[in-house]
C-alpha positions in Angstrom: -26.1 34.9 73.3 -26.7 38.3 74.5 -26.2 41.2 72.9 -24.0 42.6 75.8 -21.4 39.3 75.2 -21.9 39.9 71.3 -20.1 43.3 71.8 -17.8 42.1 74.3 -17.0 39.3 72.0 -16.8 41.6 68.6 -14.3 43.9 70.5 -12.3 41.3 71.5 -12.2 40.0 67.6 -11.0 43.5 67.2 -8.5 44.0 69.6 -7.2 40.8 68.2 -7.0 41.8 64.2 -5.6 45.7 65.2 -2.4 44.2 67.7 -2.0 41.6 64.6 -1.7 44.5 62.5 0.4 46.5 64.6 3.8 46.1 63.0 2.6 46.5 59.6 0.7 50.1 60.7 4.0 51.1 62.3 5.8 50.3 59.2 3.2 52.1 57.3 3.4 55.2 60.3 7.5 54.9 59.6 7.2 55.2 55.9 4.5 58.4 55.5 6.9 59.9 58.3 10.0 59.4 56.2 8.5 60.0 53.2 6.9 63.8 54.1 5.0 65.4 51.0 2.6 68.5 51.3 -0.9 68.8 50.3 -2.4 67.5 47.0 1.1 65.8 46.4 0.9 62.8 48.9 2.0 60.2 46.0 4.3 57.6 48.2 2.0 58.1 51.1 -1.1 57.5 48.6 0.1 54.2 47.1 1.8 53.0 49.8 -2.3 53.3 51.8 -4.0 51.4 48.9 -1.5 48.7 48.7 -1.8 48.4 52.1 -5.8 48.7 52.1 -5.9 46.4 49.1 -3.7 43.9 50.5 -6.7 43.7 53.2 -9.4 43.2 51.0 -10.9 46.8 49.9 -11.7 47.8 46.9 -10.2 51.0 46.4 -11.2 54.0 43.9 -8.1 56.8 43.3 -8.6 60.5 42.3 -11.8 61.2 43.7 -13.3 64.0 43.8 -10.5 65.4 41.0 -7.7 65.1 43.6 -4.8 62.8 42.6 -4.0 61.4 45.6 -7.6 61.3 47.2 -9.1 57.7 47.1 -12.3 56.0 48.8 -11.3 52.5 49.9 -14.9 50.2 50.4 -15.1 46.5 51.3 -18.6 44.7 52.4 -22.2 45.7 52.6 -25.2 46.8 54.2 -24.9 48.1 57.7 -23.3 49.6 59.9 -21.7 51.9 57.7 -18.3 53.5 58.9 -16.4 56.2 57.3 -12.8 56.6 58.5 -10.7 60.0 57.6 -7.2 59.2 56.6 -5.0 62.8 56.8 -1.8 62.1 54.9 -0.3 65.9 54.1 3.1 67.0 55.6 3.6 70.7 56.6 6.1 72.2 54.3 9.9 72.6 55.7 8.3 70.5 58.7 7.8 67.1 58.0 4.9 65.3 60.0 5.1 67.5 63.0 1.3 67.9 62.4 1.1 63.8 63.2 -0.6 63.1 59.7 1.8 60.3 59.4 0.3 58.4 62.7 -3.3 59.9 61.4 -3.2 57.9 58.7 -1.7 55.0 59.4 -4.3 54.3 62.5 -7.2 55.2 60.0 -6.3 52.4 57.8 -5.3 49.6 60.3 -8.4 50.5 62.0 -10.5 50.2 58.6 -8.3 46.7 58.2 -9.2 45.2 61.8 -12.8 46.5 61.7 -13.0 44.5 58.4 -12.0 41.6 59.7 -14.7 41.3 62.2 -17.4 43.0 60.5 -19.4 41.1 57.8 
């Protein structure tokens, strides 16, 4: 097989695993939206990303780097290597008018579908 139909074939795999996912990142999207909490104090949002993270498979480490609410989620090994950024804070007497709600709900499907096709 050639490598041009290997990538063709691993973002089709992908494609497939994100629109499987799509109702639960909605959901997810929903829930951070309705649940708005400013910076350092993302506690629903946080738990409610490792359940959802762990539920696919990750391992997941809370309070790094000293914050509460901060967590690295990992699953596999070797390469390639892909870090994802997963912006959860609400702007005070806003609400997610920043986005951060659809910011970190897309980091985390996107983590869950790449998973699923990556070894």
């Amino acid at each position: 097989m050639s490598q041009q139909s290997d990538r063709a074939e691993l973002k089709k795999s992908f494609l497939t695993s994100i629109e499987g996912l799509g109702d639960r990142v909605t959901g997810l999207g929903d829930f951070i939206f309705e649940n708005p909490e400013p910076a350092y104090k993302e506690f629903k949002t946080s738990a409610e990303m490792v359940a959802f993270l762990i539920e696919h498979g990750f391992k997941v480490e809370t309070g790094i780097a000293g914050l509460q609410t901060a967590f690295r989620a990992t699953v596999g090994s070797g390469t390639p290597v892909i870090a994802l950024l997963a912006e959860m804070d609400a702007l005070p007497e806003l609400g997610h008018a920043c986005g951060h709600n659809i910011v970190g709900a897309a980091s985390v499907g996107a983590a869950s579908a790449l998973s699923s096709v990556l070894d």
